[in-house]
C-alpha positions in Angstrom: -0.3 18.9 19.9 -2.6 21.6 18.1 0.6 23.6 17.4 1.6 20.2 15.7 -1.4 19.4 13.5 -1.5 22.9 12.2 2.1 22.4 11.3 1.3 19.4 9.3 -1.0 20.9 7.8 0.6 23.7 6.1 3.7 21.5 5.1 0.9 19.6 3.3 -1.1 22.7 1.5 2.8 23.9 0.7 3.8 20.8 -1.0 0.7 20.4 -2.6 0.8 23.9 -4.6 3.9 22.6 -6.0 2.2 20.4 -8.1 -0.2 22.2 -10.8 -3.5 23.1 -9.6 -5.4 21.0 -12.5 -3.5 17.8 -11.9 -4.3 14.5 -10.6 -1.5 14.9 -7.9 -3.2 17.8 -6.4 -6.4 17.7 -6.5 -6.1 14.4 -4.5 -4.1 15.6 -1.9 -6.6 18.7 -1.3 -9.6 16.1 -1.3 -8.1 13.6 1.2 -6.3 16.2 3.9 -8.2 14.4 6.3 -6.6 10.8 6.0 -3.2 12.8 6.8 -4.0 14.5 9.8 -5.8 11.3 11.2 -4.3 9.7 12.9 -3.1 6.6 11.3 -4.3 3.9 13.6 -7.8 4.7 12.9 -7.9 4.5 9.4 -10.5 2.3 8.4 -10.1 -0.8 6.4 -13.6 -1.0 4.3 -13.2 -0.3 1.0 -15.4 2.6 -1.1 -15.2 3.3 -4.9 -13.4 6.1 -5.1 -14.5 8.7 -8.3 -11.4 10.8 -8.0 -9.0 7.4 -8.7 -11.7 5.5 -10.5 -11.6 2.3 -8.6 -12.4 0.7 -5.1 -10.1 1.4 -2.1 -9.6 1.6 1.3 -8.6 4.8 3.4 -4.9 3.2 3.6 -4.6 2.6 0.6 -5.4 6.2 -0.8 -3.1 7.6 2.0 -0.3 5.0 0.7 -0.9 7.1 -3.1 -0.7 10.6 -1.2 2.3 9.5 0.3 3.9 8.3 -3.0 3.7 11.7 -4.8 5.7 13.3 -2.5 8.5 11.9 -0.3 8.8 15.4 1.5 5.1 14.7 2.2 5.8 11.3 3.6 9.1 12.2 5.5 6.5 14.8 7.5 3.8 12.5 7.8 5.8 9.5 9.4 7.2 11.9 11.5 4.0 13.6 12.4 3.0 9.8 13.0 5.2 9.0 15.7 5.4 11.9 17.5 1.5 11.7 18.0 2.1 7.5 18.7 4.9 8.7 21.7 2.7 11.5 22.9 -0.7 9.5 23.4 1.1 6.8 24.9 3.1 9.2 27.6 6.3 8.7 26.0 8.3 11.5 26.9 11.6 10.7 25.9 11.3 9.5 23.3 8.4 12.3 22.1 11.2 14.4 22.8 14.4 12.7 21.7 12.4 12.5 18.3 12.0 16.3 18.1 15.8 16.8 18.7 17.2 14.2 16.3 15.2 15.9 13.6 15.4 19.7 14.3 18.0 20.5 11.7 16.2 17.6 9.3 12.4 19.1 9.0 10.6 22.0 7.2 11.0 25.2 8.9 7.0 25.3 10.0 8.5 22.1 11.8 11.1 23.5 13.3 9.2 26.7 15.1 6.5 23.7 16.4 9.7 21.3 17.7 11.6 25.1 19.3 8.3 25.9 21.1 8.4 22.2 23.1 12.1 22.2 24.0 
């Protein structure tokens, strides 16, 4: 799963140096890495004022604004999702029918992650 997080994790530093490094876009994504690794059932539900988007919100709700600049970003991050969903819960089949239906569909950091568990 290490191999996995580290994926997701350079998918997200790659897609965010595609936006410009003074921009809104960006500098969230950098500031918030965290809420997309986590895991997304422990994301908490309290709300904080948040400086960098000027208002209150909850950890969801920021992710739900990461999510929404990119849809690269989000197609990784659901995917990251289940994957870590099917393999706390012993899933195997279905840990591993997810990695084959989406082998040819994923970023190529992905794909070396999903090649190493087949």
């Amino acid at each position: 799963m290490q191999h996995l997080s580290r994926a997701m994790s350079r998918v997200r530093v790659q897609i965010m140096n595609q936006f410009d490094r003074k921009s809104h876009e960006y500098k969230a994504i950098k500031r918030y890495w965290k809420l997309i690794q986590q895991e997304s059932r422990k994301l908490s539900d309290k709300r904080f004022y948040r400086p960098a988007f000027r208002m209150h919100l909850t950890n969801r709700e920021i992710l739900d604004k990461l999510l929404s600049y990119s849809e690269d970003l989000k197609h990784h991050y659901h995917l990251y999702q289940l994957l870590l969903f099917h393999f706390q819960n012993k899933e195997p089949e279905k840990f591993f029918g997810l990695i084959e239906d989406n082998l040819k569909l994923v970023h190529p950091l992905f794909q070396t992650v999903f090649k190493t568990f087949l």
